[in-house]
matplotlib code that plots the C-alpha trace (Angstrom):
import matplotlib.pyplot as plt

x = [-9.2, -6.5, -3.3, -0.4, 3.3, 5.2, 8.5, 10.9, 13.7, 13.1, 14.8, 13.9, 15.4, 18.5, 17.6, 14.8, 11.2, 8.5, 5.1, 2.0, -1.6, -4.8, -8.3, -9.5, -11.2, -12.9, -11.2, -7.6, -5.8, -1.6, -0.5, 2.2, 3.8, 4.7, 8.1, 10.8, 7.9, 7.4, 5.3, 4.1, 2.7, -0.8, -1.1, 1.3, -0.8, -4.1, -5.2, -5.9, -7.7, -10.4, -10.9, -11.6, -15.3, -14.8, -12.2, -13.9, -16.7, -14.5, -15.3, -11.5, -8.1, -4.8, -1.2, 0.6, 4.2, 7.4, 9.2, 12.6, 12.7, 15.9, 17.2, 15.7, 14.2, 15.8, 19.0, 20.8, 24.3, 23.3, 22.9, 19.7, 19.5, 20.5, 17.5, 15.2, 16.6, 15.9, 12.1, 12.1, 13.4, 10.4, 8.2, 8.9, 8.6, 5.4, 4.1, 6.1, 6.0, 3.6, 0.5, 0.7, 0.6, -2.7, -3.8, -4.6, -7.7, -9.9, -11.6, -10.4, -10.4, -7.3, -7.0, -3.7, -3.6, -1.2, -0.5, 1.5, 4.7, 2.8, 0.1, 2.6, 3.6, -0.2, -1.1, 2.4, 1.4, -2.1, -1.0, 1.7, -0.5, -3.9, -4.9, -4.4, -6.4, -9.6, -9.5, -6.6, -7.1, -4.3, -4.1, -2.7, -0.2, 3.2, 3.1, 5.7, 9.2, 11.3, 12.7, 14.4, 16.0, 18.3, 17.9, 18.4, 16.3, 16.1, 13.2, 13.1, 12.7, 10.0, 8.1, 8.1, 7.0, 3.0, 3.2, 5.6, 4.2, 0.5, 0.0, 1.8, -0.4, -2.1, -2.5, -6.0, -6.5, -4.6, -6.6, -9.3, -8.5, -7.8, -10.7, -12.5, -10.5, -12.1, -9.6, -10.0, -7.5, -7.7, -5.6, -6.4, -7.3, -4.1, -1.1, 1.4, 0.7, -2.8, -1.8, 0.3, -3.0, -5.1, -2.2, -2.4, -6.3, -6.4, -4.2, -6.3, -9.3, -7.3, -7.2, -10.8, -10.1, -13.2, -12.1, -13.3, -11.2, -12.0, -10.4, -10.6, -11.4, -8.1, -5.0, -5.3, -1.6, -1.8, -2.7, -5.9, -7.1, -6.4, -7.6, -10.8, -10.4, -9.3, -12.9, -15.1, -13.1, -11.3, -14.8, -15.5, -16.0, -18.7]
y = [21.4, 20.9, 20.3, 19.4, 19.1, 17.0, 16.2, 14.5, 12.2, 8.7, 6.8, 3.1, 4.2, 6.5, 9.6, 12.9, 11.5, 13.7, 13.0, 15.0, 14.9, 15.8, 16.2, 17.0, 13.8, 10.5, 7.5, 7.5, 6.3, 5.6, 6.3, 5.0, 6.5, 4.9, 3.1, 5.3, 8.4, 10.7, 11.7, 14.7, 12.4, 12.2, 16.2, 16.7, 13.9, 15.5, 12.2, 14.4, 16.9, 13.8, 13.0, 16.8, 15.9, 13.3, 14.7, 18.0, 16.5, 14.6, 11.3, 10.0, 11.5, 10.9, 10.8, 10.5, 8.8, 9.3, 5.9, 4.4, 2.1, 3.7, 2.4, -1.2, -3.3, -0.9, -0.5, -2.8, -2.2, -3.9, -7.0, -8.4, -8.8, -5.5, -4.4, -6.5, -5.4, -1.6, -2.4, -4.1, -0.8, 1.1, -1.1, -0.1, 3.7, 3.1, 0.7, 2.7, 6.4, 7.7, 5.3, 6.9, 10.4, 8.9, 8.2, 11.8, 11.2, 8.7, 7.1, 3.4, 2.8, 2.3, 2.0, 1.6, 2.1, 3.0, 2.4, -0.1, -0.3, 1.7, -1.1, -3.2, -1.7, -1.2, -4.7, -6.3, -3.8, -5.1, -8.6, -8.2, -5.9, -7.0, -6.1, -2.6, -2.5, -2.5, -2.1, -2.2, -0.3, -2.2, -0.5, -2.2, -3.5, -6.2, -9.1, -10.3, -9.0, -11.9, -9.9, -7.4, -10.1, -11.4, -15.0, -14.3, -16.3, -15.1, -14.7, -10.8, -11.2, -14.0, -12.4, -9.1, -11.1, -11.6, -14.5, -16.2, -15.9, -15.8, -19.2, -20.4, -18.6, -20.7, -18.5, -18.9, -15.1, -14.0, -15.9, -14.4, -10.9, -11.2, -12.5, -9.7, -7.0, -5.6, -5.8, -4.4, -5.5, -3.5, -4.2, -3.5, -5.8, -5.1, -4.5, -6.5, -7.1, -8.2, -12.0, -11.0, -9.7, -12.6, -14.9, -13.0, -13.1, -16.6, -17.2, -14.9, -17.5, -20.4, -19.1, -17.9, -14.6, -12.9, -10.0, -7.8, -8.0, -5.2, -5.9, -2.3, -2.4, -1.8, -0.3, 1.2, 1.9, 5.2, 8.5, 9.4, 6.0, 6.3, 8.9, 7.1, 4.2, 5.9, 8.1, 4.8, 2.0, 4.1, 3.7, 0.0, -1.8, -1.4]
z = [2.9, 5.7, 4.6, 6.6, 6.1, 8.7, 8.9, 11.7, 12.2, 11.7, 14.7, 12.5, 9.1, 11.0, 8.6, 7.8, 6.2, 5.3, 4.3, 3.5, 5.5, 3.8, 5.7, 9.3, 9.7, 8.6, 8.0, 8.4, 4.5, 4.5, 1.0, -0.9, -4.0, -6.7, -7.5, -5.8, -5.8, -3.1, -0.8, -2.5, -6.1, -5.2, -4.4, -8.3, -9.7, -8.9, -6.6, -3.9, -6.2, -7.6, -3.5, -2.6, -1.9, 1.0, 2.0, 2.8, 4.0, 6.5, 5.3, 4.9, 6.4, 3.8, 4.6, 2.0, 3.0, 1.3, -0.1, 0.4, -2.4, -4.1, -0.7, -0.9, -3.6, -6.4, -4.7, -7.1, -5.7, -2.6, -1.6, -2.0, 2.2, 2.7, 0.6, 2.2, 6.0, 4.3, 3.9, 7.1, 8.8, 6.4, 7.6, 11.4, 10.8, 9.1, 12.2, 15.1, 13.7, 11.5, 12.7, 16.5, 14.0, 12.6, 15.6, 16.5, 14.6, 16.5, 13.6, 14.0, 10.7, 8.6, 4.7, 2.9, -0.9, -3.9, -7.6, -9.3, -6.8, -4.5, -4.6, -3.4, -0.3, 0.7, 0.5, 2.1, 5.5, 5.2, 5.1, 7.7, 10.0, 9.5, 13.1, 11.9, 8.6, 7.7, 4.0, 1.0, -2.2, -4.8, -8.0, -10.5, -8.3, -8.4, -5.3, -6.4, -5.4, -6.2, -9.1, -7.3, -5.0, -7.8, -6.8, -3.3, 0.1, 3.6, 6.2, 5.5, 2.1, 2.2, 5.2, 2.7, -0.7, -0.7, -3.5, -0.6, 2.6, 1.9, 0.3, 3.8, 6.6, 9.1, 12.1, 12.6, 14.4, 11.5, 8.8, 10.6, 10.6, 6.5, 5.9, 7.6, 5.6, 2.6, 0.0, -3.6, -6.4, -9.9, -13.1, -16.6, -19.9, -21.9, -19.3, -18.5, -14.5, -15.3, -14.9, -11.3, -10.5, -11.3, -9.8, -6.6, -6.5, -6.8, -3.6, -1.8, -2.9, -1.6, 1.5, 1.7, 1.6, -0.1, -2.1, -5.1, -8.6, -11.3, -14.9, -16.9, -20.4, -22.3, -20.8, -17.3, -15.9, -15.4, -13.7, -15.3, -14.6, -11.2, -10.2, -11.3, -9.6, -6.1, -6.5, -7.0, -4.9, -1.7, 0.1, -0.7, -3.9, -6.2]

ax = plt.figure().add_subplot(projection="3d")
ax.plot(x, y, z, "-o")
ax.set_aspect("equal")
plt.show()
């Protein structure tokens, strides 16, 4: 399996990010670690060890991004704008910088996913950039970000908070776009995000956005469930 390390200056977040690629080819996949995790979780987790087969077979392309969450929504000794102008900046070196990387591989195709925060960041850059994405994989995820904003309104926060801004799209082309993308939200029986989940899936029904909900039996937060869920769901829903 190909396996690349890459590493540069990020001219949108003024410092050194890394991030991981797996695969020579398929259908490019931007992932996002965990709350404040690194780019290197799914290879320590063994994520990229339960997607060995399609990846081998060339079937999907990962790159696995670093976060800068300590920097934003958990930096609690900023100000809640200056966290929200920090995932702003994120959001540009994902868009400006490591899509043209992607983009070596000519498979159109683009799939964000991630776990619990990580779930979050892949469906706010689908919703924000749905002219780039063709599916989102959202395990177990918050859409919610209002409590790491202590209170606090602005346009970056609001055009960065799912629950906010999606309930209030009316761009047509837009609207479109969504409605094409083949989203997948997962959550489990007995954890605590289960009813962010269903919350969020219900506004994706208001606005006609078809999309496919799995509820695990029990408790599902996890790794080991993960890994399960990335091997059935990271090439469509069941």
């Amino acid at each position: 399996m190909l396996r690349e390390y890459h590493r540069w200056f990020s001219p949108a977040l003024g410092r050194e990010m890394e991030l991981l690629l797996f695969g020579h080819g398929g259908a490019r996949v931007l992932v996002f670690p965990t709350s404040q995790g690194r780019y290197y979780e799914w290879e320590d987790r063994g994520m990229i060890e339960a997607l060995r087969h399609p990846l081998e077979q060339g079937w999907i392309q990962l790159y696995c991004v670093d976060s800068v969450d300590a920097e934003s929504w958990y930096a609690r000794w900023k100000r809640p704008g200056d966290r929200a102008w920090r995932q702003v900046q994120y959001d540009a070196y994902l868009l400006q910088e490591v899509l043209p990387l992607t983009r070596r591989n000519s498979n159109p195709f683009l799939i964000t996913t991630g776990a619990s925060f990580g779930a979050y960041h892949a469906i706010n850059f689908a919703l924000r950039h749905p002219e780039q994405v063709g599916r989102v994989l959202a395990m177990n995820g918050i859409y919610d970000i209002s409590g790491w904003t202590d209170g606090h309104h602005d346009d970056n926060i609001y055009f960065n908070n799912p629950v906010a801004y999606l309930p209030n799209e009316q761009d047509g082309q837009r609207l479109a776009l969504l409605r094409r993308m083949d989203i997948i939200l997962t959550t489990s029986e007995d954890e605590p995000l289960r009813g962010e989940t269903e919350r969020f899936s219900a506004m994706l029904w208001q606005k006609g956005i078809w999309h496919a909900l799995r509820i695990w039996r029990g408790w599902a937060h996890d790794w080991p469930w993960w890994r399960e869920m990335v091997h059935l769901y990271l090439s469509g829903h069941d």
